[in-house]
N, CA, C and O atoms as CSV, one atom per row, in Angstrom:
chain,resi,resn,atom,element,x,y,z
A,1,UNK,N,N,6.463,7.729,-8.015
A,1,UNK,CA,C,5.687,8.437,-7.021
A,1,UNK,C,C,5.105,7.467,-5.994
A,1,UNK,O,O,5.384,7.417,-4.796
A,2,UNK,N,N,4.142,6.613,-6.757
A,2,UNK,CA,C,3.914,5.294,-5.611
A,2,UNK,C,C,5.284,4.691,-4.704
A,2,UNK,O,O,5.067,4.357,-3.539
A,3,UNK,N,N,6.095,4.617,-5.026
A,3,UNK,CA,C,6.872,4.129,-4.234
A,3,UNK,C,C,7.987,4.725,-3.148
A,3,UNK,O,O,8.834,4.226,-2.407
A,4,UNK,N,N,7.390,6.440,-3.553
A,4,UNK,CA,C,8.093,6.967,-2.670
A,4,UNK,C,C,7.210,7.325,-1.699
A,4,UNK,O,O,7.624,7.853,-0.667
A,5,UNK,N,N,5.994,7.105,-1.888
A,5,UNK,CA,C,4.452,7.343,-0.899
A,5,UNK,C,C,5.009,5.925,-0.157
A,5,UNK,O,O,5.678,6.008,0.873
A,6,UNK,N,N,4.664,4.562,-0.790
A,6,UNK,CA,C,4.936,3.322,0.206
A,6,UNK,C,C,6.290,3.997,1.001
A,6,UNK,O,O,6.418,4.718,1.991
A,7,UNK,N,N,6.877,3.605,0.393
A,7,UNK,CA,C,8.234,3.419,1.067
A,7,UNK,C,C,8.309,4.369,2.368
A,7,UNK,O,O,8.464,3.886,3.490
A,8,UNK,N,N,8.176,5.880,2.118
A,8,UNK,CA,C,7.739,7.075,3.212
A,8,UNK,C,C,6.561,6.116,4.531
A,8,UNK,O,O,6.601,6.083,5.761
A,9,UNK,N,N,5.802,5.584,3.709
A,9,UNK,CA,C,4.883,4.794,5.138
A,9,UNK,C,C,5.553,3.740,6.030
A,9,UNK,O,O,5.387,3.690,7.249
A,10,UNK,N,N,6.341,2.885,5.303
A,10,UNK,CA,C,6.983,1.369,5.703
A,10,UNK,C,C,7.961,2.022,6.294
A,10,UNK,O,O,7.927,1.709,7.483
A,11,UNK,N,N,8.950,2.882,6.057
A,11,UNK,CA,C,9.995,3.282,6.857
A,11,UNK,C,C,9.953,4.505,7.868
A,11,UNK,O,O,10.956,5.081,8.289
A,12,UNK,N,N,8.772,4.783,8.160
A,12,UNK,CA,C,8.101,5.517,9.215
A,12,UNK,C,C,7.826,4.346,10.547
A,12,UNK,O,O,7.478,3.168,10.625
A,13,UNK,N,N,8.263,5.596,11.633
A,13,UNK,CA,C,7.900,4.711,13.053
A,13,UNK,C,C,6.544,4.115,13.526
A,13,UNK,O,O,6.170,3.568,14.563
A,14,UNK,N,N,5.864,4.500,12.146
A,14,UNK,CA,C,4.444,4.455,12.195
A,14,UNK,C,C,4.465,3.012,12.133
A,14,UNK,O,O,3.597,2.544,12.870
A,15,UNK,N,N,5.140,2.135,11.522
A,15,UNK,CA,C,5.296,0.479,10.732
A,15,UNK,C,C,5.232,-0.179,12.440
A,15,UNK,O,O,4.688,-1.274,12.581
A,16,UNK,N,N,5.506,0.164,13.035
A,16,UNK,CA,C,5.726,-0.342,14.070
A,16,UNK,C,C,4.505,-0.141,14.965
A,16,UNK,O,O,3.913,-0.935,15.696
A,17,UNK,N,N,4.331,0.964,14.734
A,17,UNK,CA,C,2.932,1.973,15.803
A,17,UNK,C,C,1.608,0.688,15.323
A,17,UNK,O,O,1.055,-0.005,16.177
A,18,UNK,N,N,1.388,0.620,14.267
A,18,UNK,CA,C,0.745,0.429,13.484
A,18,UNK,C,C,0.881,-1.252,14.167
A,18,UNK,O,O,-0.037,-1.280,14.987
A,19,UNK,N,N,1.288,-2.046,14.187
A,19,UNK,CA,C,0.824,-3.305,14.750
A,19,UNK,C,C,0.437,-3.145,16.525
A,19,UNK,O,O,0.631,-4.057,17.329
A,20,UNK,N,N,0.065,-2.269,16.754
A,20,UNK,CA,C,0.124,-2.405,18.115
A,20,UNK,C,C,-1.641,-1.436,18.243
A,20,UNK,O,O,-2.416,-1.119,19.146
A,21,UNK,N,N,-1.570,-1.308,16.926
A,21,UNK,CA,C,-3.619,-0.579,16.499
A,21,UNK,C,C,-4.005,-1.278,16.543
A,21,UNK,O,O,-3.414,-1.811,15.604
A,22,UNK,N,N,-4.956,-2.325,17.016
A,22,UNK,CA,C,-6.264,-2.687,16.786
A,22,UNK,C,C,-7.151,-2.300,15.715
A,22,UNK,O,O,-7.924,-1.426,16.106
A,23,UNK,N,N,-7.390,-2.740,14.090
A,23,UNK,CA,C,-7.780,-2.567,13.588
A,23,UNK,C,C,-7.731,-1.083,12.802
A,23,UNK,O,O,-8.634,-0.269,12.605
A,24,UNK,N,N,-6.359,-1.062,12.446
A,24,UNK,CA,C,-5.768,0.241,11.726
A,24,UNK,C,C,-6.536,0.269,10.465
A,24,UNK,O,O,-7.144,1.301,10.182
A,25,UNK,N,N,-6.581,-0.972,9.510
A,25,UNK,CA,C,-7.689,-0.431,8.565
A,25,UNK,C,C,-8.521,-0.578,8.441
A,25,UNK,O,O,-8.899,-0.168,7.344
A,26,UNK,N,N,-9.536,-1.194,9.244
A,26,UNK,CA,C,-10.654,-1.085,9.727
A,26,UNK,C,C,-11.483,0.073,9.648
A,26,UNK,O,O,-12.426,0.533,9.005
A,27,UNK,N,N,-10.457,0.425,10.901
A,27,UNK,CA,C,-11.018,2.028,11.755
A,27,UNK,C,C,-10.807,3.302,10.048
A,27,UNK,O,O,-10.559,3.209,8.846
A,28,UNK,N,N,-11.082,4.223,10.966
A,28,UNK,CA,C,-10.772,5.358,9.625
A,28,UNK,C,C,-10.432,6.846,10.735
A,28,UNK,O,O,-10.966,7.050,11.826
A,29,UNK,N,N,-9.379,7.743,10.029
A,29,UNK,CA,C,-8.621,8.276,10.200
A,29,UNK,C,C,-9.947,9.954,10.277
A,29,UNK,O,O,-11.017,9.793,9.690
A,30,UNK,N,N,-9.758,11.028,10.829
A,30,UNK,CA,C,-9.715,12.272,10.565
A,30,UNK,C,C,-9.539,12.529,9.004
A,30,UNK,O,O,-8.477,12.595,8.384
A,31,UNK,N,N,-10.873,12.663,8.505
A,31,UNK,CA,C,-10.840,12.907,7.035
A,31,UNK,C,C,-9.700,14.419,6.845
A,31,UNK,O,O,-8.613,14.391,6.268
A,32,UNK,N,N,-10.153,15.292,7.316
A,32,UNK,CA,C,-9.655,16.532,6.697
A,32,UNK,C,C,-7.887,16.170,6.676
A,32,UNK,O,O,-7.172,16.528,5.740
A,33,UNK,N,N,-7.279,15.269,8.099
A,33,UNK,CA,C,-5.828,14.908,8.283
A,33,UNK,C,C,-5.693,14.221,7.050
A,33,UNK,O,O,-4.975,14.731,6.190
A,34,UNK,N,N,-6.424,12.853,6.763
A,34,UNK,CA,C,-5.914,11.961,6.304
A,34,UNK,C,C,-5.696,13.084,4.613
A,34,UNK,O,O,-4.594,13.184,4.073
A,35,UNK,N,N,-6.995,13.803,4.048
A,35,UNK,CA,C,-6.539,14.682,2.808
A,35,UNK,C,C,-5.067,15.197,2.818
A,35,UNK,O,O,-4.153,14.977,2.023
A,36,UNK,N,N,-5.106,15.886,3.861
A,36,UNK,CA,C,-3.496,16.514,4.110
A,36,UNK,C,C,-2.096,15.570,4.085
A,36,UNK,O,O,-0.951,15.820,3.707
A,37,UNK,N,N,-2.558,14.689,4.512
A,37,UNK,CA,C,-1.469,13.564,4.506
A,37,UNK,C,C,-1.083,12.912,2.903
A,37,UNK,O,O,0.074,12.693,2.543
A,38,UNK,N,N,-2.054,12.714,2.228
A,38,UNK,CA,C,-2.462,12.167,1.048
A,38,UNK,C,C,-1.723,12.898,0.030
A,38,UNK,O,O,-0.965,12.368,-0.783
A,39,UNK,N,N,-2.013,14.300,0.123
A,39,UNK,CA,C,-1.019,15.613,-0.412
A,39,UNK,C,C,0.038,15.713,-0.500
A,39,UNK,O,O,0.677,16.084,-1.485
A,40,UNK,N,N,0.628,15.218,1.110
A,40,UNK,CA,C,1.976,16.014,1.640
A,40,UNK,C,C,2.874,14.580,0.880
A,40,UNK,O,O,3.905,14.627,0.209
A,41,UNK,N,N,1.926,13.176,1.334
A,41,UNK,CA,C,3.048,12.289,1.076
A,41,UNK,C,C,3.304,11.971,-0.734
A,41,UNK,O,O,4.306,11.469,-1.244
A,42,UNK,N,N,2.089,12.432,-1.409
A,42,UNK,CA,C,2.487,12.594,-2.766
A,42,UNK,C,C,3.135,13.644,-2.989
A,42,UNK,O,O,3.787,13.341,-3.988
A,43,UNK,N,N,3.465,14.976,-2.647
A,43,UNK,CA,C,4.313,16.060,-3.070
A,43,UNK,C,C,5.635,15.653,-2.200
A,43,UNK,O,O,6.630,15.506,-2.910
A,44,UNK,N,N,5.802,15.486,-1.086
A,44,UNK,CA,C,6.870,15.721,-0.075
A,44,UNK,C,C,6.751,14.796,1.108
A,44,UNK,O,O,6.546,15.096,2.285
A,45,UNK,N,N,6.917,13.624,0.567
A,45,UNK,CA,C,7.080,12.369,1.711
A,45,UNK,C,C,7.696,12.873,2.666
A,45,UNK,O,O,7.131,12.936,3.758
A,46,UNK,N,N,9.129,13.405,2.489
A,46,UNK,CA,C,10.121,13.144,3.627
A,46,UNK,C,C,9.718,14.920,4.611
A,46,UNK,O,O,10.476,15.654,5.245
A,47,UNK,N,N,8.525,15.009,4.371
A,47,UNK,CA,C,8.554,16.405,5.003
A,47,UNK,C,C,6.980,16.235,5.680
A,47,UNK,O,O,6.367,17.119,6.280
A,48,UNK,N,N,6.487,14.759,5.389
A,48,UNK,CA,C,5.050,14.644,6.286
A,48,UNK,C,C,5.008,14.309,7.519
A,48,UNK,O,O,5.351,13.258,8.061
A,49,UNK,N,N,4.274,15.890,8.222
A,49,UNK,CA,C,4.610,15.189,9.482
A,49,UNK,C,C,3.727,14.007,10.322
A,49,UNK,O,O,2.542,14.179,10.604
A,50,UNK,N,N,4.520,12.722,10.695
A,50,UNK,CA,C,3.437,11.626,10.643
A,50,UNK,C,C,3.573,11.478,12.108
A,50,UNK,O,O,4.712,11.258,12.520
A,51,UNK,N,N,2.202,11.594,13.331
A,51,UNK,CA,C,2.084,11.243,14.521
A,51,UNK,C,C,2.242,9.803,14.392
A,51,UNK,O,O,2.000,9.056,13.445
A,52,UNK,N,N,2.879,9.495,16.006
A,52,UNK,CA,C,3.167,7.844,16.285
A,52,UNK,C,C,1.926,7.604,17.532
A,52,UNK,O,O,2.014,6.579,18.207
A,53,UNK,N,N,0.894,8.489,17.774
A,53,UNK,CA,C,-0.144,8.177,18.466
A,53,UNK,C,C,-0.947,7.501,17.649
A,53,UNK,O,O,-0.857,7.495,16.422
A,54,UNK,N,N,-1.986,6.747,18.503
A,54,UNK,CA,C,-3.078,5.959,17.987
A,54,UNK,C,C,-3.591,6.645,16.589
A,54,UNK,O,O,-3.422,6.199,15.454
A,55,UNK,N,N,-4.507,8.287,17.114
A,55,UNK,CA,C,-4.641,8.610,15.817
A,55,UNK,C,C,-4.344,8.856,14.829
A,55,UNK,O,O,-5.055,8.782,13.827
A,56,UNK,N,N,-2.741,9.355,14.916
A,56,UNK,CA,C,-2.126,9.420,14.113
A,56,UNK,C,C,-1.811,8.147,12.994
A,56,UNK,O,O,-1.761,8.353,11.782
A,57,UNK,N,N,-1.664,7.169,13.449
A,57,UNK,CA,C,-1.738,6.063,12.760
A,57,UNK,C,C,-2.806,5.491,12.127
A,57,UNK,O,O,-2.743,4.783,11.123
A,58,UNK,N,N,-4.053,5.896,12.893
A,58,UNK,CA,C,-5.159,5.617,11.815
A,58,UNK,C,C,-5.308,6.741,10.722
A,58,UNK,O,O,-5.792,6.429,9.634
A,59,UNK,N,N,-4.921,8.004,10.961
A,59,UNK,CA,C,-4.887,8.739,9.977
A,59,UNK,C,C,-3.699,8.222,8.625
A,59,UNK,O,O,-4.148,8.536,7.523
A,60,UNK,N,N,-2.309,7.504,8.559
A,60,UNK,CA,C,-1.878,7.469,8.056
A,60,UNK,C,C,-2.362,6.045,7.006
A,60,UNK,O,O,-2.286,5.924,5.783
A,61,UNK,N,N,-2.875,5.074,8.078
A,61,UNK,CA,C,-3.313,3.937,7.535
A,61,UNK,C,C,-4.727,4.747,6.504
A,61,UNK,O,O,-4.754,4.567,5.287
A,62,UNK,N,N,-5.731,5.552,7.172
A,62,UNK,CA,C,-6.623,5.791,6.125
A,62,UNK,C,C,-6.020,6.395,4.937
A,62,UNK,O,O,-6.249,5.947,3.813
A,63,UNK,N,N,-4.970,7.775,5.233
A,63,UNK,CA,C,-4.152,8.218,3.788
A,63,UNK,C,C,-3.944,6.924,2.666
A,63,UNK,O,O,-4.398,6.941,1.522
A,64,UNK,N,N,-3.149,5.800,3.271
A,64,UNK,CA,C,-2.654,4.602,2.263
A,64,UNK,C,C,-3.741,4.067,1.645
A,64,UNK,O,O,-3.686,3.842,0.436
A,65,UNK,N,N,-5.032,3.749,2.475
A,65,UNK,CA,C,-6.131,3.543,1.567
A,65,UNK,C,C,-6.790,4.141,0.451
A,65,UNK,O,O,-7.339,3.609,-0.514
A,66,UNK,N,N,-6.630,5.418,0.771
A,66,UNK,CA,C,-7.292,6.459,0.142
A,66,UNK,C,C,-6.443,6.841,-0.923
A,66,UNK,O,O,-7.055,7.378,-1.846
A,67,UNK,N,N,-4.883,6.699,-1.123
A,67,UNK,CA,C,-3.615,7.300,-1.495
A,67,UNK,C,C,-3.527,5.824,-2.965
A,67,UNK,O,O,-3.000,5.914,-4.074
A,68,UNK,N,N,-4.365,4.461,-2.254
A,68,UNK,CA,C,-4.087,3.514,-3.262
A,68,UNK,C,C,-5.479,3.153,-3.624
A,68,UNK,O,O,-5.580,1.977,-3.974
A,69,UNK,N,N,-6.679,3.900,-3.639
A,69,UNK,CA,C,-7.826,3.716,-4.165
A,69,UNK,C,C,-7.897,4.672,-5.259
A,69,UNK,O,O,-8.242,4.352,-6.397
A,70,UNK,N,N,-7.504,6.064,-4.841
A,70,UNK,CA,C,-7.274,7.027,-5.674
A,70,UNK,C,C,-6.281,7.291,-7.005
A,70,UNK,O,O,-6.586,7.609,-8.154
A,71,UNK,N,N,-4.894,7.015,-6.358
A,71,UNK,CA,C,-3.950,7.298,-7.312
A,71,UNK,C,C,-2.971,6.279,-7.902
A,71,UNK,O,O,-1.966,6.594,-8.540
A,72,UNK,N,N,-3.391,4.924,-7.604
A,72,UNK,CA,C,-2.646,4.223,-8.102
A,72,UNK,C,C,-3.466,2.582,-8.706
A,72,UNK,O,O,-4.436,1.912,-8.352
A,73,UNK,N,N,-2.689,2.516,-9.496
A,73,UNK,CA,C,-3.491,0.889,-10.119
A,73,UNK,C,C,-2.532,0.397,-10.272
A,73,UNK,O,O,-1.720,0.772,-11.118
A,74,UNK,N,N,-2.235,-1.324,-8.902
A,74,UNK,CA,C,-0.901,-1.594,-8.953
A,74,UNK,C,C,-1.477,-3.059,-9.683
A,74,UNK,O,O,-0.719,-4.025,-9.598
A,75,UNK,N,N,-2.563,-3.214,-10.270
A,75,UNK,CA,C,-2.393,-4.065,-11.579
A,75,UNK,C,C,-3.084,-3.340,-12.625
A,75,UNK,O,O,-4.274,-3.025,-12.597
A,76,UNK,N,N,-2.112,-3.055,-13.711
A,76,UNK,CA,C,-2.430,-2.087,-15.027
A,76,UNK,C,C,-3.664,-2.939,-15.338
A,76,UNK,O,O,-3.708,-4.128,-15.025
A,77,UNK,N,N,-4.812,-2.212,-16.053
A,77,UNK,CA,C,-5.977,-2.710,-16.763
A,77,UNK,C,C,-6.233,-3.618,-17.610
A,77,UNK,O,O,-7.274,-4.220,-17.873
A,78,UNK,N,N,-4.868,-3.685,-18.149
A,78,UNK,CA,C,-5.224,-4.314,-19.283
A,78,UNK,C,C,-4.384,-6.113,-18.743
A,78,UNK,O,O,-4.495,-7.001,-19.588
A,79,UNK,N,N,-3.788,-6.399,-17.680
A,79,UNK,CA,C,-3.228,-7.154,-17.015
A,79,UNK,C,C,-4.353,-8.061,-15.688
A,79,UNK,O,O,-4.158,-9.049,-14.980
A,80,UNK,N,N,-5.519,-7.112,-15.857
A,80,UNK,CA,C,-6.238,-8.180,-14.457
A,80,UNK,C,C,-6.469,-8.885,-14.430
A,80,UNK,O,O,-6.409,-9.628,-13.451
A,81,UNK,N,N,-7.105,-9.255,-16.025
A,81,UNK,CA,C,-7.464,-10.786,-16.662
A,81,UNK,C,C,-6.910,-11.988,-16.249
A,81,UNK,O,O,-7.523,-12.863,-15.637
A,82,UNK,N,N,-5.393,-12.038,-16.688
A,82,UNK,CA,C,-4.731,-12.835,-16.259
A,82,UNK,C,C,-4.464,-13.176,-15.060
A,82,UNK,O,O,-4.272,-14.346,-14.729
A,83,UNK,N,N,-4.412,-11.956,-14.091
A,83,UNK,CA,C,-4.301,-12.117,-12.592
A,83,UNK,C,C,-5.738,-12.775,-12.148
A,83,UNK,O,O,-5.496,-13.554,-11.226
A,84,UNK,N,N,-7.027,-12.762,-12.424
A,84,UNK,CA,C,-7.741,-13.504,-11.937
A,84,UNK,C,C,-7.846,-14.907,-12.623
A,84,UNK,O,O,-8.414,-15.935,-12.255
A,85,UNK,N,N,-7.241,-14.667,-13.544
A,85,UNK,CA,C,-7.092,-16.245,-14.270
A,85,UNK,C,C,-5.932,-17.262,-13.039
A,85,UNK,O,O,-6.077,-18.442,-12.719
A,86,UNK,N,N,-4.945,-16.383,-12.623
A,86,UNK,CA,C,-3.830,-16.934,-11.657
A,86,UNK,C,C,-4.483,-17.309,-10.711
A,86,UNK,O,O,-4.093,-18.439,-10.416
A,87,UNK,N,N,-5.521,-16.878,-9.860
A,87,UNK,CA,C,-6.006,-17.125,-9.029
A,87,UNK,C,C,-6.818,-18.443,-8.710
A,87,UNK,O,O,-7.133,-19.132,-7.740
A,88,UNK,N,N,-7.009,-18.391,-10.373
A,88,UNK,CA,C,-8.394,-20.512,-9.716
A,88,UNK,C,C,-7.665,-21.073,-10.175
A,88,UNK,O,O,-8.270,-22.002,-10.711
A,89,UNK,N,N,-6.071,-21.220,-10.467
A,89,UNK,CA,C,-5.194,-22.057,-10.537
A,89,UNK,C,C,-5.251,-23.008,-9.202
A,89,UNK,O,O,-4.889,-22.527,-8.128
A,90,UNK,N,N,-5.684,-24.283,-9.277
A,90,UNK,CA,C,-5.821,-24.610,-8.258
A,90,UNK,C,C,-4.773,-25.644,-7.432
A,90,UNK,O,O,-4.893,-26.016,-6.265
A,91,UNK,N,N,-3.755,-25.979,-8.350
A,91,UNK,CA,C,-2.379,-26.200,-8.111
A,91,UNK,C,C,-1.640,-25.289,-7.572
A,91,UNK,O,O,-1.055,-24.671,-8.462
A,92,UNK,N,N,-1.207,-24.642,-5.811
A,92,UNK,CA,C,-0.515,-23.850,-5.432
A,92,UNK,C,C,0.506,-23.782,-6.306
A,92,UNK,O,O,0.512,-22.803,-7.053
A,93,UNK,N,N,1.781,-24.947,-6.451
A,93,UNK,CA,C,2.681,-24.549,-6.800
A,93,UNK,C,C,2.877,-23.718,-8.365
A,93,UNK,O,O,3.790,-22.897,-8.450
A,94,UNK,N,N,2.167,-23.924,-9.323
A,94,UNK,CA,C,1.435,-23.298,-10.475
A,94,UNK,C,C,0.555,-21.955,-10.204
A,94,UNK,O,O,0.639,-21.032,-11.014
A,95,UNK,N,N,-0.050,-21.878,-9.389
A,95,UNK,CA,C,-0.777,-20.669,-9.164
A,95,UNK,C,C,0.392,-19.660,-9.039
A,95,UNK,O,O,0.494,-18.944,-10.035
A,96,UNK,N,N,1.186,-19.455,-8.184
A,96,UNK,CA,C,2.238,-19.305,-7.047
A,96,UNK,C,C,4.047,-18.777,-8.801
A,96,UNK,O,O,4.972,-17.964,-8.783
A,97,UNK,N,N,3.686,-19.577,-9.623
A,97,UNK,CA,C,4.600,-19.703,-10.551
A,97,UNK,C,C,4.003,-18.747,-11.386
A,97,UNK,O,O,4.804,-17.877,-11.727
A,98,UNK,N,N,2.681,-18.589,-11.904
A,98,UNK,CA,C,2.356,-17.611,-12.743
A,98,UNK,C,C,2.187,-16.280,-11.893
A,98,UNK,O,O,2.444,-15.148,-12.304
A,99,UNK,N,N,1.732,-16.599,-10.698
A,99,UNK,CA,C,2.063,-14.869,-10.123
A,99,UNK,C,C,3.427,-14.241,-10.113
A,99,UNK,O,O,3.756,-13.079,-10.356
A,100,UNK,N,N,4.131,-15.275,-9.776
A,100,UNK,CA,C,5.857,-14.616,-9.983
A,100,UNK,C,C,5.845,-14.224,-11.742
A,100,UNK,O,O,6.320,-13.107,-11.944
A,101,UNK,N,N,5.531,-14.724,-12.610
A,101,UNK,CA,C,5.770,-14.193,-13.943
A,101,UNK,C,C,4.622,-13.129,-13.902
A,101,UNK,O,O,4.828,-12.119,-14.575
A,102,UNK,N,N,3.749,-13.187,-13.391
A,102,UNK,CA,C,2.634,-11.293,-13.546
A,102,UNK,C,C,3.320,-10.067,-12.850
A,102,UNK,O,O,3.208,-8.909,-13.253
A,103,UNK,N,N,4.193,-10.543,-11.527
A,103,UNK,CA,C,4.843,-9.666,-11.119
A,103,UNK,C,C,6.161,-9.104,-11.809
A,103,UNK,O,O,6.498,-7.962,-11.496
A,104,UNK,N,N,7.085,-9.951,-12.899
A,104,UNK,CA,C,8.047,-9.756,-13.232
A,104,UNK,C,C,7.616,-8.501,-14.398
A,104,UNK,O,O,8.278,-7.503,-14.683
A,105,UNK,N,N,6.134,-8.978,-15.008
A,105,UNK,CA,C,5.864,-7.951,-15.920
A,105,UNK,C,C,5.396,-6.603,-14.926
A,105,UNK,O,O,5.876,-5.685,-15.592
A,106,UNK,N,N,5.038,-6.243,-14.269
A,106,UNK,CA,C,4.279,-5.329,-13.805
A,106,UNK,C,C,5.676,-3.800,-13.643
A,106,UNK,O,O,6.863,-3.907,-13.336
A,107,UNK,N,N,5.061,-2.825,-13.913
A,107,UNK,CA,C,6.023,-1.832,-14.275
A,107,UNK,C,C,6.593,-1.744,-12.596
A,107,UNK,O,O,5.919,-2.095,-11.627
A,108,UNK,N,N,8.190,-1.109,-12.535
A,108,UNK,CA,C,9.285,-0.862,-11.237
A,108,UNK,C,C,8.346,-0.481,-10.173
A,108,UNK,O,O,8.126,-1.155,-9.167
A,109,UNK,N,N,7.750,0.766,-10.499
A,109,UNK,CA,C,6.898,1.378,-9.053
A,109,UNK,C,C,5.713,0.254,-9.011
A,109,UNK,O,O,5.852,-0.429,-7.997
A,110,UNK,N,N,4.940,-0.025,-9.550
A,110,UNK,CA,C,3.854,-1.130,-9.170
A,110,UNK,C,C,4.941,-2.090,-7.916
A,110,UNK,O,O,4.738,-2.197,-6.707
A,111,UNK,N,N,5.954,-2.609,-8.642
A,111,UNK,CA,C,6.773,-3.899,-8.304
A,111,UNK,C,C,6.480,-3.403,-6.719
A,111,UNK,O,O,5.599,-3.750,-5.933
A,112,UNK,N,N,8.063,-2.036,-6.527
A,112,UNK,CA,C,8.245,-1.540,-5.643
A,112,UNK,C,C,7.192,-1.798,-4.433
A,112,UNK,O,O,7.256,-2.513,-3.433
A,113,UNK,N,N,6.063,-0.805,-5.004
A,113,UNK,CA,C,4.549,-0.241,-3.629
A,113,UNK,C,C,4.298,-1.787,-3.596
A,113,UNK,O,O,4.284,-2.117,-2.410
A,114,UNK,N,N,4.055,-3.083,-4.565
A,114,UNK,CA,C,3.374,-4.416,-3.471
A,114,UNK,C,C,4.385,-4.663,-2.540
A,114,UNK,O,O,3.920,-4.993,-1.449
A,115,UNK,N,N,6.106,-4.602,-2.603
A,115,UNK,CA,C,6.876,-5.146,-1.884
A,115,UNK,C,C,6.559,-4.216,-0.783
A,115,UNK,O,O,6.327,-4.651,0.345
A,116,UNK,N,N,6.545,-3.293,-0.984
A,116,UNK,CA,C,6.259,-2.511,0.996
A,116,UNK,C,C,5.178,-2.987,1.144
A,116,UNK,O,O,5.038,-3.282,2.330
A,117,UNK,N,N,3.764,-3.379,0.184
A,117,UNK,CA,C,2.848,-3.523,1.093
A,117,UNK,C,C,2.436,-4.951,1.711
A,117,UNK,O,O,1.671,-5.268,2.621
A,118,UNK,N,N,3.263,-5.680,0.836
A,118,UNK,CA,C,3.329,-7.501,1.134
A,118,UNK,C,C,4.355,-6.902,2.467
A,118,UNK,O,O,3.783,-6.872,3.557
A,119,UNK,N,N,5.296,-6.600,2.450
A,119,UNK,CA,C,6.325,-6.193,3.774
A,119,UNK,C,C,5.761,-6.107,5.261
A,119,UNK,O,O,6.115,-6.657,6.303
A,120,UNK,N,N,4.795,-5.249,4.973
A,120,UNK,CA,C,4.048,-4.286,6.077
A,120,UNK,C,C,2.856,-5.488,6.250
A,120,UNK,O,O,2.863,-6.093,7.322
A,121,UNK,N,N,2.116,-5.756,5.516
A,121,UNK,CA,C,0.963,-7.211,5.737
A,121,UNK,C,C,1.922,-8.245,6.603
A,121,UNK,O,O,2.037,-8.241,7.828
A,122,UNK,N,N,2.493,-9.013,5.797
A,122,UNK,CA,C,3.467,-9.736,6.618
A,122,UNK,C,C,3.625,-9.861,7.743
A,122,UNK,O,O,4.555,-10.548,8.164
């Protein structure tokens, strides 16, 4: 499900719209839109209809916030430990080596939704 929500965002004309916002997640979207969006792209990605105007894009950027605060935990609970342990690794190339092995464990859709969202950051 997460990854058919990312993926529906990253391969929307929005990916594009969206660097040309000034502070897309910053700003915040039309609550009542962004609910609707949140809905449509968890039931029926390929049927949301997503504006390529300004607001429209902050509405979609607030959905993704709201869409990955709400319904998804793309590091399982019982896994954070270690991920903040990766972090004061203070040897990049070691830090950098155990995140590639936290990611290899992390279940397909977790994998999937960081690669669109490392994609789209990028």
């Amino acid at each position: 499900m997460a990854e058919t929500f990312t993926r529906k965002f990253s391969t929307s004309q929005l990916l594009t719209g969206s660097l040309k916002v000034e502070g897309m997640y910053r700003r915040c979207g039309l609550a009542s839109r962004v609910k609707e969006l949140v809905k449509v792209l968890i039931t029926s990605p390929n049927a949301a209809p997503l504006e390529a105007d300004e607001q429209g894009v902050l509405d979609v950027g607030s959905a993704l916030k709201q869409y990955i605060r709400d319904h998804q935990s793309l590091i399982p609970e019982g896994e954070q430990q270690q991920w903040l342990q990766a972090a004061v690794i203070s040897e990049e190339r070691s830090r950098f080596k155990e995140y590639r092995r936290l990611l290899r464990q992390l279940p397909a859709d977790n994998r999937a939704t960081l690669n669109v969202l490392f994609g789209h950051f990028y």
